[in-house]
C-alpha positions in Angstrom: 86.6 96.8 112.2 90.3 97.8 111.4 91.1 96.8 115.2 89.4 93.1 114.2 91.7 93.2 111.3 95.0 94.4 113.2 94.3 92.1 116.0 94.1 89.4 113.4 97.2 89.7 111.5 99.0 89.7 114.5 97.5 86.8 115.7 98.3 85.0 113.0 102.0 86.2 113.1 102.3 85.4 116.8 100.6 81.7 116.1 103.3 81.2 113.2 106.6 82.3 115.9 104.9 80.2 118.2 104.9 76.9 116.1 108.4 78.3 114.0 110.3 75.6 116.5 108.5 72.3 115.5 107.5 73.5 111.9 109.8 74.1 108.9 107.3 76.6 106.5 106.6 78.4 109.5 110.1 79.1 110.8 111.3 80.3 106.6 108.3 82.4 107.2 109.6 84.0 110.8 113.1 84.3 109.8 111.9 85.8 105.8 110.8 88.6 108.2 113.0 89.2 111.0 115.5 92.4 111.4 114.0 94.6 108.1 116.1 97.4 108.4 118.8 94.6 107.6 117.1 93.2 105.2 116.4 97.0 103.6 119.8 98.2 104.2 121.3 97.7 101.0 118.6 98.3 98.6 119.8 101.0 95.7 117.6 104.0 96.5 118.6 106.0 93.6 116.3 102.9 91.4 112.9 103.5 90.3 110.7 100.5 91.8 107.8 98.8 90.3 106.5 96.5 93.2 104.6 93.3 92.7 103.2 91.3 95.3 102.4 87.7 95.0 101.4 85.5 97.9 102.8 82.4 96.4 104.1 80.4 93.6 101.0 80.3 92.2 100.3 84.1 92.1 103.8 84.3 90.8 103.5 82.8 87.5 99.8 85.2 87.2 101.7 88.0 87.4 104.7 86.4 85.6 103.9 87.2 81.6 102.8 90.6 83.3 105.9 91.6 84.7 108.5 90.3 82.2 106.6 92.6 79.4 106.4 95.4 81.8 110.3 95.5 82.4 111.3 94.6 79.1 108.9 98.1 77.6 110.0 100.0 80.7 114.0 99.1 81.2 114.5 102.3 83.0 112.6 100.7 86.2 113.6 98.1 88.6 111.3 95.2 89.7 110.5 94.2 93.4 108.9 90.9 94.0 107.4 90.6 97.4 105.7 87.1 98.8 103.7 86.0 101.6 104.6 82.2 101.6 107.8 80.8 102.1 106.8 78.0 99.1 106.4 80.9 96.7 109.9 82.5 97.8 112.3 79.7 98.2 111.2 78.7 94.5 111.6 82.6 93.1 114.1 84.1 95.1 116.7 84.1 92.4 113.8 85.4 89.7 116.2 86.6 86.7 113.9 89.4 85.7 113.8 91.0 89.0 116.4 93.0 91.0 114.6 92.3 94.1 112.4 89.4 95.8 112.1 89.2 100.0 109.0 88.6 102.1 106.3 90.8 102.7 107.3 92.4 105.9 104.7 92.1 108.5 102.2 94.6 108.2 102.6 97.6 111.1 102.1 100.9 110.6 106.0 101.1 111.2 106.9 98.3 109.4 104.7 99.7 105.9 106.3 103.4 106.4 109.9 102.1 106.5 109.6 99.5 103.4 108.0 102.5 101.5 110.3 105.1 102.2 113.4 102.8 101.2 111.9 101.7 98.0 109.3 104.5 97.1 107.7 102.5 94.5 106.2 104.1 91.3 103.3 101.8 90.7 102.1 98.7 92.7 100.3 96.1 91.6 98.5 93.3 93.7 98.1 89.7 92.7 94.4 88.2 92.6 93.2 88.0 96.3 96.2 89.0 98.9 94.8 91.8 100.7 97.2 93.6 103.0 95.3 97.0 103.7 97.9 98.6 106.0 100.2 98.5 103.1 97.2 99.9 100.5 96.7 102.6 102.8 99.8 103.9 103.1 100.7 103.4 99.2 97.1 105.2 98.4 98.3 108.1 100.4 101.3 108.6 98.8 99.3 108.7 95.4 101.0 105.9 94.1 99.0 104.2 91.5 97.7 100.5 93.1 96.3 98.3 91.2 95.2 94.7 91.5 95.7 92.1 88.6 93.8 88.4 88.1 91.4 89.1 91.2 88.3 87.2 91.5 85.4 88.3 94.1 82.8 85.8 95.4 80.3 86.8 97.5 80.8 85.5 100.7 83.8 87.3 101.4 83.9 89.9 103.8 83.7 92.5 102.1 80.1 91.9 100.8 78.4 91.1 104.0 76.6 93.2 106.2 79.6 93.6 108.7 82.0 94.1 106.2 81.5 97.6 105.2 84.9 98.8 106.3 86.8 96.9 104.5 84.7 97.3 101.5 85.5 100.9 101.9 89.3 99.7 101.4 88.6 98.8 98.1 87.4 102.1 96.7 90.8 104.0 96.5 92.1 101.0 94.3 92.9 102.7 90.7 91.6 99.7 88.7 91.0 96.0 89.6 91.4 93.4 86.4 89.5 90.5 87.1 89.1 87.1 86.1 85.2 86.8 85.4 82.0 88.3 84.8 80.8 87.5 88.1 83.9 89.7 89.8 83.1 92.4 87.7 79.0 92.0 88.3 79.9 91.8 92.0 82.4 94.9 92.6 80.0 97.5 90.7 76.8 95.8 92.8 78.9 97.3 95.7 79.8 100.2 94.2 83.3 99.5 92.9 83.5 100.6 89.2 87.3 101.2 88.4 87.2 96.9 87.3 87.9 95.5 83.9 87.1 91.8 83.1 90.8 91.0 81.4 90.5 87.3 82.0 93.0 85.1 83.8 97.0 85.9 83.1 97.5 82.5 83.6 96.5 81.8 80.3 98.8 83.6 78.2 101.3 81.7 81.3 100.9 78.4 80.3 100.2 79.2 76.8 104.1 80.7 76.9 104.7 77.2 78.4 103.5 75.3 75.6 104.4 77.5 72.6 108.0 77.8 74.5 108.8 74.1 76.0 112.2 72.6 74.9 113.3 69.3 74.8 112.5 67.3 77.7 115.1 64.7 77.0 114.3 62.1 80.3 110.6 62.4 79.7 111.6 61.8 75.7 112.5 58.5 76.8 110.4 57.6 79.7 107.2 58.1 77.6 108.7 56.8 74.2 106.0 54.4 72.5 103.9 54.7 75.4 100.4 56.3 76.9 101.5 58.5 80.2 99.2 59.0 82.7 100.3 62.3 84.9 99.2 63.2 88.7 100.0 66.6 89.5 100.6 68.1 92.8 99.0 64.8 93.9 98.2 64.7 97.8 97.0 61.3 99.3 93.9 60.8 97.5 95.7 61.2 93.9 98.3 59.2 95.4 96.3 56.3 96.7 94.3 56.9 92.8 97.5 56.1 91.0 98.8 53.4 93.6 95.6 51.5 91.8 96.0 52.5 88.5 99.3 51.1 88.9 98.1 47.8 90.1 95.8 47.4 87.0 98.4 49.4 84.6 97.1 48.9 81.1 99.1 47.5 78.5 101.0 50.4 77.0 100.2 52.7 79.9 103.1 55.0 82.2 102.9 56.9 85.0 104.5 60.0 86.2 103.3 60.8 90.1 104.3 64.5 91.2 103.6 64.9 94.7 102.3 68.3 96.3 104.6 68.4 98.7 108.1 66.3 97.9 107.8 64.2 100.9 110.6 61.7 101.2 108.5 59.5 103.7 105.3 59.7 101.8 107.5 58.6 98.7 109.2 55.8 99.7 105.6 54.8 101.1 104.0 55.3 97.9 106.5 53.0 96.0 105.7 50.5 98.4 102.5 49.9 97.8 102.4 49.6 93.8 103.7 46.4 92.6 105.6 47.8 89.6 109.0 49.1 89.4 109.5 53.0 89.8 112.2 55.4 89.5 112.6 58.6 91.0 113.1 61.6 88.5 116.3 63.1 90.6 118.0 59.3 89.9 116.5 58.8 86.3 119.0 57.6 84.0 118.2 57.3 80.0 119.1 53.5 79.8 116.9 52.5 82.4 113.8 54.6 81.9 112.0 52.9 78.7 111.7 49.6 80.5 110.6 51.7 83.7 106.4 51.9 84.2 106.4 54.8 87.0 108.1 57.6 87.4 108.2 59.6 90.6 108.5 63.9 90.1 110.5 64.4 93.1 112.0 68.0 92.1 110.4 71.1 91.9 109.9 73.0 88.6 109.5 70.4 86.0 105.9 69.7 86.2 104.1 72.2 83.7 106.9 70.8 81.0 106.4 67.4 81.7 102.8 67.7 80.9 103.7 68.3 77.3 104.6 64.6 77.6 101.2 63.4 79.3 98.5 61.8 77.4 95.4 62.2 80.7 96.3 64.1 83.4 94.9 63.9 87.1 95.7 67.6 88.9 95.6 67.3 93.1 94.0 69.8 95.3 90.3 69.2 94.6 90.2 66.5 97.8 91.8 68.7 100.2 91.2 73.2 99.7 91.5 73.4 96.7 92.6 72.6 93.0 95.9 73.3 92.1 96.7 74.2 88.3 94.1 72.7 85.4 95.5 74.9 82.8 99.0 73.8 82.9 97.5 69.8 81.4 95.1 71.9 79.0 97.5 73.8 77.0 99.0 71.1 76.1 95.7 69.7 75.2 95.3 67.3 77.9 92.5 66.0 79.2 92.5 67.1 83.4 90.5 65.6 86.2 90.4 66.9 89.3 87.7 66.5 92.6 84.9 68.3 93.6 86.5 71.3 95.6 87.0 73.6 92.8 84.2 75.9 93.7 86.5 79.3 94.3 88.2 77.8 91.2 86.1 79.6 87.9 88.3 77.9 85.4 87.2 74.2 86.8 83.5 75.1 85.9 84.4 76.6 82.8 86.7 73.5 82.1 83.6 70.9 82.8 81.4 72.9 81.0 83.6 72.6 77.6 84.3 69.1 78.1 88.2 69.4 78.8 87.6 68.8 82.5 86.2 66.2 84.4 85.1 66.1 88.0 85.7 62.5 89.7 84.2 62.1 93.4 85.9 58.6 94.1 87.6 56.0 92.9 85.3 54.4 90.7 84.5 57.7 88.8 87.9 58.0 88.4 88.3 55.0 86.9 85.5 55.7 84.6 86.9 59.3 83.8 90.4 57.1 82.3 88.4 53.9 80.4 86.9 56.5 78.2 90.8 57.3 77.3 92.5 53.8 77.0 89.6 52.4 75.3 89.1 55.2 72.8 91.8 56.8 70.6 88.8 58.8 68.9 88.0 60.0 72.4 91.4 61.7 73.4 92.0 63.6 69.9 88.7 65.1 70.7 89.1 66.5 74.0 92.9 67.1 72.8 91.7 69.5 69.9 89.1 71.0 72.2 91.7 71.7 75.5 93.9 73.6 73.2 90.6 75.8 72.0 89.9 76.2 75.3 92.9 77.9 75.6 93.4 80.3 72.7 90.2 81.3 73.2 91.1 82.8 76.9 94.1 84.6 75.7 94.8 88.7 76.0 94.5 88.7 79.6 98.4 90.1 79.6 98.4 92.7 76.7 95.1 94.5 78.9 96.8 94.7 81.9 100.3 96.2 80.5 98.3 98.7 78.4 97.1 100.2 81.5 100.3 99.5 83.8 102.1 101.4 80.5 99.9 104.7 81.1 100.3 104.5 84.9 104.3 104.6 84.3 104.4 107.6 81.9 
């Protein structure tokens, strides 16, 4: 099986160089990686390393409340961020906390050897599913401690299938996986993996940070001033054609803020088209102009888990397409979140239905039924407010687990 999985990382790397000329994401992710002796050439050898690898943007701010406690208790070691996507980098490359973030180089025997000798990490630690098993081998026999942080398991993954006992044999070395769930944990020691803990999700003590920490948000203080706002995050098309009717029917003391997935100039000016009331986009917002202004379009990167502080119902994208994107961010600031029905791989949208903080629409008229129970009921949205913000304190800890261990590993 390791040939399957050699052959297949290649693959996939060839596939990527192949499309690089007619596709922006995957020619940042060819050149992230091209000439790594380069790229290694001026890293301070003399540092002690902790490495953390995320794949993305999202993995990033998991193992964000983890690594700022973990340098600021240990300030004798350095911190290397690796990624996998180019959406993940180009947001965190200039991380303040970190002395280095790059790319994952691409995994090769030669390629893992000459990353590790340069850097020659102390600990490692792996972000909830990115499993790279070249690199795990080579950092497990170098008896550098690895562990894995916010993983969930499911079990049709590969590892638990009837072919898939070699790389369920990769697992075993692991010196301790904190998972998300109780399933995770009731699925690795069915297999035989016991080094697991169930911390919970980092993410929660994330956007718990968020809400305890958010400033000012001075352009959202006046868009939203005297108002209801009605927030799509990381909306793709469906979101997009949602709020293009909500629009249309605004209710009286209603806004809008749209934040697309993917800041799509194009899609935008498309999108503005089609709603008959008068928008502004965020990077052009001016104070004077805002309160009269119904929709607002989130055309930057970075604002959207403080804007939410400013949302009243909040409609997160993803669930229409592979995936939902991030319920929590709405729910710490005890906003009621809907997303659609692909959030099966997602634990915290089951949990979040099941306490009544989130709420699964299918189309367009259970979408509209999800907001009527919101602009017609003031009783209604203090309730799911009070119980969004339960939701969260409740899940909290996650952080302090996984440092108390990381602490020991370091002494």
């Amino acid at each position: 099986m390791k040939w399957v999985y050699k052959s297949g990382v290649w693959g996939y790397a060839s596939l990527l160089k192949g499309i690089s000329p007619f596709n922006s994401k995957a020619a940042k992710w060819v050149k992230g990686r091209s000439n790594l002796t380069e790229q290694l050439s001026g890293v301070n050898t003399e540092l002690k390393w902790i490495w953390f690898h995320v794949a993305s943007l999202g993995e990033f701010e998991q193992a964000k409340p983890v690594m700022d406690r973990l340098i600021k208790e240990n300030p004798s070691f350095s911190l290397l961020i690796t990624f996998f996507s180019p959406s993940g980098y180009e947001v965190r490359k200039d991380y303040e906390n970190s002395e280095k973030v790059m790319y994952l180089p691409l995994e090769s025997e030669g390629n893992v050897r000459q990353f590790l000798d340069v850097f020659q990490p102390k600990l490692v630690v792996f972000v909830k599913y990115d499993f790279w098993f070249e690199y795990m081998s080579q950092v497990i026999n170098r008896n550098i401690p690895l562990v894995f942080i916010s993983a969930t398991f499911r079990k049709d993954q590969i590892f638990f299938r009837r072919v898939g006992s070699w790389f369920l044999n990769q697992l075993s070395p692991v010196d301790r996986f904190f998972v998300q769930d109780e399933n995770s944990l009731e699925l690795l020691k069915e297999f035989g993996i016991t080094q697991a803990e169930m911390s919970g999700d980092t993410r929660f003590d994330r956007v718990e940070a968020t809400f305890r920490e958010s400033e000012m948000f001075p352009l959202m203080e006046e868009f939203t001033a005297n108002s209801r706002t009605l927030i799509f995050g990381s909306a793709w098309d469906t979101e997009m054609n949602f709020a293009i009717d909500f629009i249309n029917n605004l209710p009286k003391g209603w806004k809008v803020i749209l934040a697309p997935h993917e800041i799509n100039v194009e899609k935008i000016d498309s999108f503005r088209s089609k709603i008959n009331a008068t928008s502004v986009l965020f990077s052009e917002a001016s104070a004077s102009e805002l309160r009269e202004t119904p929709v607002m379009v989130l055309n930057t990167i970075g604002h959207l888990a403080r804007a939410y502080k400013y949302a009243s119902v909040a409609v997160v994208g993803g669930g229409f397409t592979d995936g939902i994107h991030n319920i929590l961010e709405p729910l710490a600031f005890g906003v009621p979140v809907a997303f659609g029905p692909m959030h099966d791989k997602f634990w915290e949208g089951k949990a979040a239905i099941e306490n009544n903080v989130g709420f699964e629409i299918n189309n367009l008229h259970q979408f509209n039924l999800f907001i009527s129970q919101f602009t017609q009921s003031e009783n209604n949205l203090k309730l799911v407010t009070f119980e969004a913000r339960k939701f969260i304190k409740e899940r909290l800890g996650a952080t302090d687990m996984i440092v108390n261990y990381l602490n020991i590993k370091l002494k």
